[in-house]
PyMOL commands that place a pseudoatom at each C-alpha (Angstrom):
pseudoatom trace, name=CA, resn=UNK, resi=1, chain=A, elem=C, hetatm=0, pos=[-47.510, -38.238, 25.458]
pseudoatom trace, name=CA, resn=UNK, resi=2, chain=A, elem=C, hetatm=0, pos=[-49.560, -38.583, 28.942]
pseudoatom trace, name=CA, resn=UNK, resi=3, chain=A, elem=C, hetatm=0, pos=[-52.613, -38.747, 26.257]
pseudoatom trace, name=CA, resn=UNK, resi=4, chain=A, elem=C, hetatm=0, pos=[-50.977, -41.489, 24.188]
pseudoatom trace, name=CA, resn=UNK, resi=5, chain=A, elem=C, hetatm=0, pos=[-50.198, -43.398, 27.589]
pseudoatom trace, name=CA, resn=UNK, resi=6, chain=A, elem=C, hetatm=0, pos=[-53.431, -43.522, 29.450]
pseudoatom trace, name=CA, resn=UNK, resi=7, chain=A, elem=C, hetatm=0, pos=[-55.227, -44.602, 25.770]
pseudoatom trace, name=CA, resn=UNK, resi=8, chain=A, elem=C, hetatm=0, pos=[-52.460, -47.362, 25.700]
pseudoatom trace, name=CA, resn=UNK, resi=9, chain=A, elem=C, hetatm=0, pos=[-53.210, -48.281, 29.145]
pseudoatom trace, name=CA, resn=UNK, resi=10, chain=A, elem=C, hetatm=0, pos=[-56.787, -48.418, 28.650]
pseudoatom trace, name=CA, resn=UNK, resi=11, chain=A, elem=C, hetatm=0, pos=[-56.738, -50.451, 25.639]
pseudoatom trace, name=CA, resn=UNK, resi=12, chain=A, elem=C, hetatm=0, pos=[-54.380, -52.811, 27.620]
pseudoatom trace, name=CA, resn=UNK, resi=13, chain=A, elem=C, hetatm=0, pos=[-57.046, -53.072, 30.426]
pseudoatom trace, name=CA, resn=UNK, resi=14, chain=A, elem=C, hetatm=0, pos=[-59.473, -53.646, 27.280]
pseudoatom trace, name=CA, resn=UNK, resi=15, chain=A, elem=C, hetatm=0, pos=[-57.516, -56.576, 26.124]
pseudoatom trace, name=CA, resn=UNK, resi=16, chain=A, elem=C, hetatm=0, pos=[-57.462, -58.041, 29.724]
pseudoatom trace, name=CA, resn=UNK, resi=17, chain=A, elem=C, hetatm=0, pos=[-61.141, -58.100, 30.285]
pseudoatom trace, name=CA, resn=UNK, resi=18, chain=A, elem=C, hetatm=0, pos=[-61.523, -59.812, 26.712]
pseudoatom trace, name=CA, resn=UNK, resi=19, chain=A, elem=C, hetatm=0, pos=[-59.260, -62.406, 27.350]
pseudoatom trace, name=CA, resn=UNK, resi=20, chain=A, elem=C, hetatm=0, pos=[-61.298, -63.134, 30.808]
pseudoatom trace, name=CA, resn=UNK, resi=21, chain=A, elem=C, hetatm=0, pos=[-65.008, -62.654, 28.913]
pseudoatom trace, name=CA, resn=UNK, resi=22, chain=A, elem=C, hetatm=0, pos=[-65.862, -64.695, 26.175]
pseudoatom trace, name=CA, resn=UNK, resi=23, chain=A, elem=C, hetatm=0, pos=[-68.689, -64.664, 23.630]
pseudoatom trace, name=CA, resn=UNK, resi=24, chain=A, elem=C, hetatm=0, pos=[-70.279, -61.859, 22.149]
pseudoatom trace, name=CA, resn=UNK, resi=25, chain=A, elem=C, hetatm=0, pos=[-68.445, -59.568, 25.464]
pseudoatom trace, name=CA, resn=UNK, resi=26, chain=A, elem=C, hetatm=0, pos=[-65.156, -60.768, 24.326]
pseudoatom trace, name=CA, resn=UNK, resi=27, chain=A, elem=C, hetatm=0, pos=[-65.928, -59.461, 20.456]
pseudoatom trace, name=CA, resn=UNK, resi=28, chain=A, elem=C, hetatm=0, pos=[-67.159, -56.210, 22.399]
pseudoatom trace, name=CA, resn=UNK, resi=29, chain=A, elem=C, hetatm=0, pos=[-64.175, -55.106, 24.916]
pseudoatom trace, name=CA, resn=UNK, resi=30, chain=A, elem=C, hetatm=0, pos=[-61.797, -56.211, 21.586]
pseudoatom trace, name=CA, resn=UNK, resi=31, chain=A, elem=C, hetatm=0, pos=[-63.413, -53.741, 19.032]
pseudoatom trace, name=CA, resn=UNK, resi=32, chain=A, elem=C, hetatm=0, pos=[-63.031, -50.882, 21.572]
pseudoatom trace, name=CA, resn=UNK, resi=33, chain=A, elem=C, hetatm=0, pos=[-59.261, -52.042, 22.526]
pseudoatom trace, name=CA, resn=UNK, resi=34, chain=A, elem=C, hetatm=0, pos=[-58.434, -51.830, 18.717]
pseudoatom trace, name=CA, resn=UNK, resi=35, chain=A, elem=C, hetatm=0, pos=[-60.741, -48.377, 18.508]
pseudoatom trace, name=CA, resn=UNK, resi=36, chain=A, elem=C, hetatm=0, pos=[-58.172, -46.983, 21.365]
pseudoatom trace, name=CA, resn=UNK, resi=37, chain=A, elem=C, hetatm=0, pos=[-55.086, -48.594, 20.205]
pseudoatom trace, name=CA, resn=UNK, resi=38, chain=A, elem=C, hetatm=0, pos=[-55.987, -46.887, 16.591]
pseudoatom trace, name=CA, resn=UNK, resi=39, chain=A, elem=C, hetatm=0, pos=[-56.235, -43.372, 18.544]
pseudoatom trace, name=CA, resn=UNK, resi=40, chain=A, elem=C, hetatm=0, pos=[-53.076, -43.999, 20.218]
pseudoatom trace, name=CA, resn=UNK, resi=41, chain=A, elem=C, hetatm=0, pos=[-51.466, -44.463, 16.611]
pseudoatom trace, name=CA, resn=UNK, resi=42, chain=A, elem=C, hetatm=0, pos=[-53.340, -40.957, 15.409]
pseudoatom trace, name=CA, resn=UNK, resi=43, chain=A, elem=C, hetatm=0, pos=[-52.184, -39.493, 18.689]
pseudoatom trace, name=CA, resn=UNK, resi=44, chain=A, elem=C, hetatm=0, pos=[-48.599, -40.664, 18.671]
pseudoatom trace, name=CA, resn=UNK, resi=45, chain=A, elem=C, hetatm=0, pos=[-48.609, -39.210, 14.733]
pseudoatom trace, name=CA, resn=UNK, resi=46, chain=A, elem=C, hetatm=0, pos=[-50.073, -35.603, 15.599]
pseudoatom trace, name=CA, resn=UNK, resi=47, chain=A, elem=C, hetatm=0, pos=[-46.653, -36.141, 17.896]
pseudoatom trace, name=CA, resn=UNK, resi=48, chain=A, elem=C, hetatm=0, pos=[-44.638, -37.135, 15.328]
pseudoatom trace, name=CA, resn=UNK, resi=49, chain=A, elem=C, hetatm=0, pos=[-45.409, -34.464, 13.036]
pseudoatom trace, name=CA, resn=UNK, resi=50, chain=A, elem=C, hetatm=0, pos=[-45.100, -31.879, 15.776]
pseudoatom trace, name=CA, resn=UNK, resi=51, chain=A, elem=C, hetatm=0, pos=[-41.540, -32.402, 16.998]
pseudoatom trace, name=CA, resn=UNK, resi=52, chain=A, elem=C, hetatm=0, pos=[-40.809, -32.855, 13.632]
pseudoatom trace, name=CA, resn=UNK, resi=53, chain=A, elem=C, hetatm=0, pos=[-41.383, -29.643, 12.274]
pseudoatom trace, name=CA, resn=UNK, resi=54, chain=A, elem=C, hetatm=0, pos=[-39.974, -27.863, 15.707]
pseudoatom trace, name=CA, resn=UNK, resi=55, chain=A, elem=C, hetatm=0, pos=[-37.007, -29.694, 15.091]
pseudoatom trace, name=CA, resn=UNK, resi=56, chain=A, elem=C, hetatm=0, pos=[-36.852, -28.088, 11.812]
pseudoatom trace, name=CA, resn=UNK, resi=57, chain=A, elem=C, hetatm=0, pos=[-37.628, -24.861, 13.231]
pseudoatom trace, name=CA, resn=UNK, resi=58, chain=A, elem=C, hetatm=0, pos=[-34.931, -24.858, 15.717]
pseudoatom trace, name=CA, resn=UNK, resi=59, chain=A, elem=C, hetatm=0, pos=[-32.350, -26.426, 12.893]
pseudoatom trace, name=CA, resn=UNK, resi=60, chain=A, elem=C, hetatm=0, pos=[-33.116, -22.884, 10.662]
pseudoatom trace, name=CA, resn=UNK, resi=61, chain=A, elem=C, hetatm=0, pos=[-32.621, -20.832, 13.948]
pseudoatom trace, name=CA, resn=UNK, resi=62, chain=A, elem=C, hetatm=0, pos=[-29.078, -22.631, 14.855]
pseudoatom trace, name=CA, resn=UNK, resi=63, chain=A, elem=C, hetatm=0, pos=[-28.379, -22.238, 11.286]
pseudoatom trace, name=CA, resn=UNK, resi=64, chain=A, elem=C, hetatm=0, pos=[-29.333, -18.633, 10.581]
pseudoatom trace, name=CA, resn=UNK, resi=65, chain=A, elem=C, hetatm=0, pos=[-27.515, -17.565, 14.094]
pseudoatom trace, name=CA, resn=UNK, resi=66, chain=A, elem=C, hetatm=0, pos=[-24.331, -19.519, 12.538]
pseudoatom trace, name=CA, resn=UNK, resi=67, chain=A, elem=C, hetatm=0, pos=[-24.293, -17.790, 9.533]
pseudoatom trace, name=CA, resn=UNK, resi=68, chain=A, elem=C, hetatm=0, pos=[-24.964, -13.898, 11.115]
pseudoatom trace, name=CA, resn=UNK, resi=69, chain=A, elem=C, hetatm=0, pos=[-22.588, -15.137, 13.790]
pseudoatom trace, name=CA, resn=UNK, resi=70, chain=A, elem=C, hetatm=0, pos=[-19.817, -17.046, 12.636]
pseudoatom trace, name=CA, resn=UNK, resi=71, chain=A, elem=C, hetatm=0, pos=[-17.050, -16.431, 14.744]
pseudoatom trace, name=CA, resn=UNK, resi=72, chain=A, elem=C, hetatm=0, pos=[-18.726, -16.564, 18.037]
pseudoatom trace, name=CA, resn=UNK, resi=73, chain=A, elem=C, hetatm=0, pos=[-20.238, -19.854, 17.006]
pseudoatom trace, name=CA, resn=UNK, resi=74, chain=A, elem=C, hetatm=0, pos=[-17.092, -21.088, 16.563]
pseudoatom trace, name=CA, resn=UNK, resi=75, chain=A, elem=C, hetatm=0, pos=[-16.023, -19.913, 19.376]
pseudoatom trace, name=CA, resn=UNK, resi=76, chain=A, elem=C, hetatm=0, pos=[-18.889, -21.610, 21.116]
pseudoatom trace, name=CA, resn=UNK, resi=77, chain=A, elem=C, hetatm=0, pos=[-18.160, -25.087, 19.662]
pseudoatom trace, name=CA, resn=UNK, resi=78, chain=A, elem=C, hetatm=0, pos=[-13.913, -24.745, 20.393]
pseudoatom trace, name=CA, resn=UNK, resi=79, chain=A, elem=C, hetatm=0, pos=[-15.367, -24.272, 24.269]
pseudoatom trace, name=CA, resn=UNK, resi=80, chain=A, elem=C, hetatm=0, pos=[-17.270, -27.025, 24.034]
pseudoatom trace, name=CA, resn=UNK, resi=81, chain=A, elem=C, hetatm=0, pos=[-14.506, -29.354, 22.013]
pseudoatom trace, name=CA, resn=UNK, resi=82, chain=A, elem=C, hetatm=0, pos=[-11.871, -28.164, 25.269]
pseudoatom trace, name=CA, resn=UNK, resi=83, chain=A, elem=C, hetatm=0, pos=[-14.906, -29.357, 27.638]
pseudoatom trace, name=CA, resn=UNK, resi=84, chain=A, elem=C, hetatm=0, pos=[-14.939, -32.319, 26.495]
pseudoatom trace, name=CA, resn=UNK, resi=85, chain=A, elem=C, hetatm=0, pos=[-11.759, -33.347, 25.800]
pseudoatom trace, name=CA, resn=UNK, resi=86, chain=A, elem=C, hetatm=0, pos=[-11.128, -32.373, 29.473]
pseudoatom trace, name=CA, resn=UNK, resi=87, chain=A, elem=C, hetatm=0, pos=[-13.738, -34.419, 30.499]
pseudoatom trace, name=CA, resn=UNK, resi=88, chain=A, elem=C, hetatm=0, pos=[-13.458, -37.360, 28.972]
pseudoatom trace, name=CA, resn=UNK, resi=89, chain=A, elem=C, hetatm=0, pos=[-9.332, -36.764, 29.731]
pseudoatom trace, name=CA, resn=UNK, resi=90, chain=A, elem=C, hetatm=0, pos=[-9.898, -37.018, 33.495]
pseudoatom trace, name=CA, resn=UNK, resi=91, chain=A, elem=C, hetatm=0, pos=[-11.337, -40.596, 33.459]
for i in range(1, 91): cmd.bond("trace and resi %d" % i, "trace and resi %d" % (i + 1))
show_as sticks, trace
zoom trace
């Protein structure tokens, strides 16, 4: 994400300067604001695809420890139902 940031910010600083230029400059600093902002998008889908498939991965894990553990999983979500509804009871 830092990655997809300082490309975003760079392309932004791009844009800037092209406003300011004109001419053949102002063609220039454009082409290599859309190059960055095009990396960004690659960048921010390598993301995508990444926290995608750990989400996945810890969804199978939650699920497989539910099913080998079914009683202390309920267990675990009664707890956190009393929690709650003491929580949300004091206000």
């Amino acid at each position: 994400m830092a990655d997809i940031k300082s490309v975003l910010t760079d392309a932004e600083d791009l844009l800037t300067q092209a406003a300011n230029a004109s001419g053949e400059r102002a063609s220039e600093l454009s082409a290599k604001a859309l190059a960055l902002l095009e990396q960004a998008r690659v960048k921010a889908s390598d993301v995508q695809v990444v926290v995608v498939e750990k989400s996945k991965q810890a969804a199978r894990a939650t699920d497989d420890y539910v099913h080998g553990h079914p009683w202390q999983a309920a267990g675990v979500g009664i707890g956190l139902g009393v929690l709650v509804g003491l929580l949300l009871h004091r206000k």
